[in-house]
N, C-alpha and C positions, 0 to 999 in steps of 0.2 A: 394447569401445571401438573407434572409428575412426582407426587409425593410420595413414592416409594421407599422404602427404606432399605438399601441395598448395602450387604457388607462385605465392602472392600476391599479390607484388609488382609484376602483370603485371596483373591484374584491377579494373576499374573498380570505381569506388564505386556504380555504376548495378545493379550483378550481387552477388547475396550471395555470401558465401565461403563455399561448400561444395558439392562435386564437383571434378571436372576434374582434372588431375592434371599435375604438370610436375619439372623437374627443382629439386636442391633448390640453393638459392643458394648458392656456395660466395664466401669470404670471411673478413670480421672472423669470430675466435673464439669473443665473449665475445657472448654470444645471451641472452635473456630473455625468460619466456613470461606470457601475461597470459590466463588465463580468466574469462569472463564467468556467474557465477551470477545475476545475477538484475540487471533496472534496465535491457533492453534488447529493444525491442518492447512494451513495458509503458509504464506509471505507475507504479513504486514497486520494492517490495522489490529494493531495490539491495543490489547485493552484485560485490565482483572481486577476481581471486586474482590476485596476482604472482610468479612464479618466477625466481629464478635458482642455477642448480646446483640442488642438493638440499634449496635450503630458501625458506618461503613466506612471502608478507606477506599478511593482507588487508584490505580496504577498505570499511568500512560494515556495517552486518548486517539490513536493514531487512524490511518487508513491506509487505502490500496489501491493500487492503480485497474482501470477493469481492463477484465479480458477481452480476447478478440470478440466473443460473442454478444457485449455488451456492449452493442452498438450508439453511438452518442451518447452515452455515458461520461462524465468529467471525471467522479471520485465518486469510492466508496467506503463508507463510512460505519464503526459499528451501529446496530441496532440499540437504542438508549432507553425505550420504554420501560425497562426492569431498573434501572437507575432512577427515569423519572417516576415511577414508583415510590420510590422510596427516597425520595428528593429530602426529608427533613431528617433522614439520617445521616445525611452523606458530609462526614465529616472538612473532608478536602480529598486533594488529586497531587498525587506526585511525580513529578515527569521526569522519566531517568536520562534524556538525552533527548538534540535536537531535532531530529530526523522525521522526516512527515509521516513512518508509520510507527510514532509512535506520537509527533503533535499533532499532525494533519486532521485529526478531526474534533479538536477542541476547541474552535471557532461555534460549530454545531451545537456543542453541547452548552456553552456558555450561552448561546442567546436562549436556551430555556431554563437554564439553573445558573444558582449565584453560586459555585461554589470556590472556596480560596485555594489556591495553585501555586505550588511549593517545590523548585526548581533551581538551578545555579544560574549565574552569570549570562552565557551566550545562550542556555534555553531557553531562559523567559526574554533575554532581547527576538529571539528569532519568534517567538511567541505573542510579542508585544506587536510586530510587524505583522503578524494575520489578525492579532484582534482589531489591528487600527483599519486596516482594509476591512473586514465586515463591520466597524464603526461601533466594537466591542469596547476599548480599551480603558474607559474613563467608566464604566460600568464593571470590571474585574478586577477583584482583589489577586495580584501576583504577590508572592512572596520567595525572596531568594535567599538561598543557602548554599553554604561550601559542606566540601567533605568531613566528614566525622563530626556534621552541626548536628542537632538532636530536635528533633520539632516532636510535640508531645500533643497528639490530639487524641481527648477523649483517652480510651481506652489501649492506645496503640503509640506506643514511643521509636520511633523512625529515625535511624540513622543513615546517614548518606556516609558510601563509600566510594572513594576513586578509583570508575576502570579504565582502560583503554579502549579505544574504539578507531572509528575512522571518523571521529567527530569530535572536538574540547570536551571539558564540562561533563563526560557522561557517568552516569554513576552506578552503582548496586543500591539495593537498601538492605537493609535490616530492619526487619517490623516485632517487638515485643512487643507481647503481651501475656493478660496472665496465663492462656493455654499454653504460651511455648513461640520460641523466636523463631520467624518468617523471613526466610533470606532469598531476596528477588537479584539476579544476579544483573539486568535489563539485557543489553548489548555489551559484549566484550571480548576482549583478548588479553592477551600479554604479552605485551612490547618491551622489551630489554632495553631499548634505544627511542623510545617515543620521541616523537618531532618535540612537542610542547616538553619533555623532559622529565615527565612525572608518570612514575610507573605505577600500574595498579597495587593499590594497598594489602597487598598480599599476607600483611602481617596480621591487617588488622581481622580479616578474613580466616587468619590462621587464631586468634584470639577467639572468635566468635568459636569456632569448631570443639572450643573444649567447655562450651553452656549447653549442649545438649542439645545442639538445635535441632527444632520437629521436623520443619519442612524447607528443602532448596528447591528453587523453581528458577531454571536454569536454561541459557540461548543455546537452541539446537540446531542455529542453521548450517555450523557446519562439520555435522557431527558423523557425516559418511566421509571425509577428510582425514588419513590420518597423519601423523605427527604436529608437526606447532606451524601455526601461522607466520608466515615473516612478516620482519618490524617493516612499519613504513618507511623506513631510512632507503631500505632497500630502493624502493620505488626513487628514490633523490639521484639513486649512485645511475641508472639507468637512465635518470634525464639529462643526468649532464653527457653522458655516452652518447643519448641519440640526439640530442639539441648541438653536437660536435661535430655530428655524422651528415646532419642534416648541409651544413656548410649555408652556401649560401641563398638557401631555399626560407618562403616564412613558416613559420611554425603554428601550427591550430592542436590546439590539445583540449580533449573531449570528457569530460570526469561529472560524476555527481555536483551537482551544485554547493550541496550540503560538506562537502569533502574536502574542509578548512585546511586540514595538514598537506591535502595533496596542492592546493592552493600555494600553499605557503612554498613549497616545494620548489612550484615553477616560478615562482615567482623569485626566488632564491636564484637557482639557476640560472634565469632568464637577466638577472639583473649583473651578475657575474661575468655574464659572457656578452654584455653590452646590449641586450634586446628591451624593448619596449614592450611593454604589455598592454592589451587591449581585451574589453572582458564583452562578449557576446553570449545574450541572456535574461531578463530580465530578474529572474529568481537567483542567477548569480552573481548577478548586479546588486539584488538585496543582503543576500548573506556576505557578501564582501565587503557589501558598508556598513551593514550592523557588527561583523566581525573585527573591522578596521577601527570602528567608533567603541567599540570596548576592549581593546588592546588585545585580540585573538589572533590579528594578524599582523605581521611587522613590514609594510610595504615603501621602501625608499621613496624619499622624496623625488619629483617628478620620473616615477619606474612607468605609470597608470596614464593610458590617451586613450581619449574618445576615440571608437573607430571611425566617425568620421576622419580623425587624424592620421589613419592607417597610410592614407596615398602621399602623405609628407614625409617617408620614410623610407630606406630602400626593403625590399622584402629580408635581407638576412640579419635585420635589424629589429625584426618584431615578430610578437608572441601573442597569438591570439589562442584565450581563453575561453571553452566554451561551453553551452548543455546540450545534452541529445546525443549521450553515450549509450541511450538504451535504443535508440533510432525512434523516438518520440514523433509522431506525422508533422508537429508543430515546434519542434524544436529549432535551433539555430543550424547545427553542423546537418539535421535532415533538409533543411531549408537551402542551406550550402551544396550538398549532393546535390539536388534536383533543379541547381544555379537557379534557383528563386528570392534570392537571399538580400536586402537590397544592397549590403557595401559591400558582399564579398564574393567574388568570383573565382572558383576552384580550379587551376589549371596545374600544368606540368611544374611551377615551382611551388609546391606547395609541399609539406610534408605533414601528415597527417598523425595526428599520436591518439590512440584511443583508449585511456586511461582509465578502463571498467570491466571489471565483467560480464556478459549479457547476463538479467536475471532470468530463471526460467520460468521459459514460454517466449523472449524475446530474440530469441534466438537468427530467428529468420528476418526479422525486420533488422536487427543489426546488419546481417549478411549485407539483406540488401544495399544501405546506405555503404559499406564497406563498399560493395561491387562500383553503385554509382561514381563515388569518390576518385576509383581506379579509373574509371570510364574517363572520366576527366582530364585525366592524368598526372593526378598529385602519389606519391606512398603513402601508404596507408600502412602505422603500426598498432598492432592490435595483441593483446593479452598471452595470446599464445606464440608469439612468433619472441616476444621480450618481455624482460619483467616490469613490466610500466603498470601494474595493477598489484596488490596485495590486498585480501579481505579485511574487512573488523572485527570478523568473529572469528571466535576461537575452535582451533581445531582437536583433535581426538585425545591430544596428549595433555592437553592445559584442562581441555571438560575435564577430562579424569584426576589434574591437579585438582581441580579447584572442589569437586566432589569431595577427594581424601582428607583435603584440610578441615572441611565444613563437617564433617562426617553428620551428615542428616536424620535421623530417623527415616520418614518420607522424602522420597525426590519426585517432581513430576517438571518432565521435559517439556518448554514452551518452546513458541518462537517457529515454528517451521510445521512443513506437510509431515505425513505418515512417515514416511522414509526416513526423516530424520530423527523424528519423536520418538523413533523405536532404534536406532542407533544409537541412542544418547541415553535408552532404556536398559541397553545392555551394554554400554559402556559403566552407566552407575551400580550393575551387578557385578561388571568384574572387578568392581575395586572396594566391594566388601558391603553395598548398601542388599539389607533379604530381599528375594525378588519380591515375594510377597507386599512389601513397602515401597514398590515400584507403581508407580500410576499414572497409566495411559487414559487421556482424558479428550474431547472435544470441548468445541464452545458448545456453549449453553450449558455445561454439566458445572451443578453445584455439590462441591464433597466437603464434610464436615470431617474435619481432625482432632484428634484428642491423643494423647499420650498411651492411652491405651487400644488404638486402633482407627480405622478410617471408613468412613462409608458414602455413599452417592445418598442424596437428600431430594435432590431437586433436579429442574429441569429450569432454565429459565430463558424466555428470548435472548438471541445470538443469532439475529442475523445478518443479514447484507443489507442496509439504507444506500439506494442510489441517489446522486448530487449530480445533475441533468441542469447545466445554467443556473437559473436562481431556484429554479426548482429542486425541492430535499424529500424526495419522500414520493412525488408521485408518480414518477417511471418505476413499476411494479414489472415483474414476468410476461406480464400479458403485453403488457407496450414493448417490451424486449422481443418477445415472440411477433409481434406484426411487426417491428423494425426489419426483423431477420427474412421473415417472409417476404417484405418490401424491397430486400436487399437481394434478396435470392431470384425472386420469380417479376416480380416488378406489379403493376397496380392496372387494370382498367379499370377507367370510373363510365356510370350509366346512369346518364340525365332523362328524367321523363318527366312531364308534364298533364295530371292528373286533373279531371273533373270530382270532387270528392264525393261529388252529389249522386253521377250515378257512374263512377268508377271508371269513367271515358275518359282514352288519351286525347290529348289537346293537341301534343304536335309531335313531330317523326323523333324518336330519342335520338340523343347525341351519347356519341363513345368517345370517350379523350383516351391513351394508354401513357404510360411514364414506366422505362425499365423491362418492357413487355416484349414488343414488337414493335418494328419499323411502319410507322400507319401506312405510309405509303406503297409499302409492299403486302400489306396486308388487308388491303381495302375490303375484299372479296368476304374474310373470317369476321370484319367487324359488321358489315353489310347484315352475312347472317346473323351478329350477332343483334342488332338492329332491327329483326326479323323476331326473332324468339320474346325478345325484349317485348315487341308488338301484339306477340300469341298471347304473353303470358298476362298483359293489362286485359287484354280481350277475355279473356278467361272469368275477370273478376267482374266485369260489366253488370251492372244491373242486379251486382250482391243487397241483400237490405241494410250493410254498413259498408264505410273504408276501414276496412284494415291494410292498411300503410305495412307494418311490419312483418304479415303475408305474405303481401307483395314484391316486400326485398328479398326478405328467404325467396322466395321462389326466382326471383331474377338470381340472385347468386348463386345457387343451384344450378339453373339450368345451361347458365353463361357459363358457370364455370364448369360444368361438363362437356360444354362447346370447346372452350378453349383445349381443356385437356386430351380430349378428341382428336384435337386439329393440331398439336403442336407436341403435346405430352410433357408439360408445362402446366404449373398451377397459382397462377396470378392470383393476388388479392382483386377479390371483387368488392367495387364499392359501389350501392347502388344508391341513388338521391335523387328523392320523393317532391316536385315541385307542384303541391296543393293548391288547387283553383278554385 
């Protein structure tokens, strides 16, 4: 670990925090340390630890979805080693909202630590639904809270405050303690017109701002945005415009799972205007009955049919609901494009609504699914052509509300990559916070705050844990790099048949290729490769030992300068040693 002592208080929000060295702030007493695992330089898996004295609070448990280059990959998850560490300090976990990069990876963490998790209503039902699936749930103390509850653990008194989002339930906190009140804002906006009706507690936010709060650590995803987000209502006024428009076409509409209000919405709609609704998905199959079974969402009596029941209907009478707004390889509406789908066949009466934003990096595989869908010949409406999408976060004018009211000492921007962490950096200078007391931070970096100034302390794990099937942890770089390799250039494998006694082949090798070369067009390059294979056993003949692992360096070696030779291509070599 890096135990340097760097002060901070001195460095622009323009310069990361780490290097340089200075002296350390002398001062108030009562200090408090805040590390960042995971929800910074990223999209997702949020994660932050609070310290003060010898014991810990944390905030979130989420994950991320992986990139293209992290091939077979499921889910990635923070790195938790620095947590289990310090597994007998760790007070509890607070989860501001339901969303999987912010619960998504608190299944993980729970089967190695007991600690108690302290959330609202539809959080911890949505949470209660992954610990029963990893067979977590009779093993987990949950605990739930409403807004402005007070949960008092240890050294840090936690209050829940209601924001708006594109999810129920989701909240800010406030964290006192005696260095100075800690205001986490999680996910938010401000919605004048919320679907559920309850607008974020602006006041009570406004009340906090005149105790001198130390530190805001605030959602910066959409802080290169400017003005205000619109309300979700908006998105309602637009489905009943294109569910009219649609006539007598069926309707498929493609949204986050997680995305209760937009739910509620069509369902609204849909029920208005005589449609049926049918929900295609598994994960919004779950969040619809856990949401339905604790009164999130208001769905008419018989509004909801199996899709089996879809062909008992005529198409301008039903609404199908679906996931695979982000063009997921395994989702329902990607399933649907590439008519693989088992009940649902995409033709000319279909009308397609795609109710998301692409997040980025998904850009192109949305496209595509868009294109397919066309190909088919259903319309396809999508984000930019109608307003059938609105964000959860908040954009340029509300960060800078929500800044003025809180009036921070310390601000430091979470939740998003560079781009926006330093957008949100100089959004909190223009509205009166010193830059000086601006701090641009990564994960893994642990800063100590005091009243009298701020500094970098620490260094601590923050990395990426890959979730590969039931495997957590053991696809590392090195299995990603021969995925990619595998993926790229494809595999000859090379069978020999060794005497180990005195290094004599036994019988003629065999070459298989997979992802390589056509065998049968390339009999000739594996023949010689067949050949060399032959040189290079012959080579070792009559050594005074076997060395086996000689033997494969040198077959991959020379194979694979055959191949490269012959082709200008660089297969993985795999060569396998059968001992006689």
């Amino acid at each position: 670990m890096n135990n340097k002592n760097n002060d901070l208080a001195g460095v622009a929000y323009g310069q990361k925090l780490s290097g340089g060295s200075g002296k350390v702030n002398k001062g108030a007493a009562e200090k408090i340390k805040i590390a960042f695992l995971g929800g910074l330089n990223e999209v997702g898996k949020n994660m932050t630890l609070i310290t003060y004295g010898n014991q810990m609070l944390l905030i979130d448990c989420g994950l991320s979805f992986p990139e293209a280059d992290m091939l077979g990959v499921d889910l990635v998850i923070p790195d938790f080693s620095f947590i289990e560490r310090n597994a007998d300090k760790i007070l509890g976990i607070v989860i501001t909202h339901g969303h999987e990069d912010h619960i998504g990876g608190l299944p993980y963490l729970l089967k190695t630590l007991n600690i108690p998790v302290y959330s609202t209503k539809l959080t911890l039902g949505l949470i209660e639904g992954k610990l029963q699936e990893h067979k977590l749930l009779s093993k987990c103390e949950l605990n739930e809270i409403k807004p402005r509850d007070i949960i008092n653990l240890g050294p840090f008194n936690i209050e829940a405050i209601h924001v708006n989002h594109s999810i129920p339930d989701s909240l800010a906190l406030s964290i006192k303690t005696p260095a100075g009140i800690i205001i986490h804002t999680g996910d938010f906006k401000i919605d004048s017109t919320p679907i559920d009706g309850d607008i974020i507690d602006l006041p009570r936010l406004g009340a906090l701002g005149t105790q001198n709060v130390l530190c805001l650590l605030s959602d910066s995803t959409n802080a290169e945005n400017p003005g205000y987000t619109e309300s979700e209502s908006k998105v309602g006024e637009s489905f009943e415009s294109l569910f009219t428009k649609a006539g007598t076409r069926r309707l498929i509409i493609a949204s986050f799972a997680s995305n209760i209000h937009r739910i509620q919405q069509v369902i609204r709609v849909a029920h208005k205007l005589g449609r049926k609704v049918a929900l295609s998905g598994r994960s919004l199959e779950n969040v619809v009955g856990i949401s339905t079974d604790l009164g999130y969402l208001d769905i008419p009596d018989n509004l909801l049919i199996n899709m089996d029941e879809l062909n008992q209907y005529p198409d301008e009478k039903t609404v199908i609901i679906t996931t695979g707004s982000q063009g997921e390889p395994m989702s329902a509406l990607t399933r649907m494009a590439a008519s693989d789908h088992r009940k649902v066949r995409i033709g000319p009466n279909d009308f397609v609504i795609i109710s998301a934003n692409p997040i980025p990096g998904n850009e192109k595989t949305v496209g595509r699914v868009i294109n397919e869908l066309m190909k088919l010949g259903a319309q396809v409406v999508y984000e930019r052509m109608h307003e059938v999408h609105v964000s959860g976060h908040a954009c340029q004018e509300e960060l800078k509300l929500i800044i003025g009211m809180v009036k921070p000492k310390f601000f430091i921007p979470v939740h998003g990559e560079q781009k926006h962490l330093r957008r949100h950096a100089a959004l909190a200078e223009a509205v009166g916070v010193e830059k000086k007391n601006i701090l641009l931070v990564d994960n893994g970096a642990e800063v100590e705050l005091s009243k009298s100034g701020a500094r970098s302390i620490n260094t601590v794990p923050a990395g990426r844990i890959f979730v590969d099937g039931y495997g957590v942890g053991d696809v590392g770089n090195a299995v990603l790099r021969d995925r990619k390799h595998l993926s790229e250039d494809g595999l000859v494998a090379i069978s020999v048949a060794i005497d180990c006694g005195n290094n004599q082949l036994i019988s003629v090798p065999e070459i298989v290729t997979r992802g390589f070369v056509y065998a049968k067009e390339y009999e000739e390059l594996l023949d010689e490769a067949k050949d060399i294979a032959v040189d290079v056993i012959e080579r070792f003949e009559n050594s005074d030992y076997f060395d086996g692992n000689a033997i494969k360096n040198k077959l991959k070696d020379e194979i694979g300068n055959l191949m490269y030779e012959r082709t200008k291509r660089r297969p993985m070599i795999l060569p396998m040693i059968v001992e006689l």
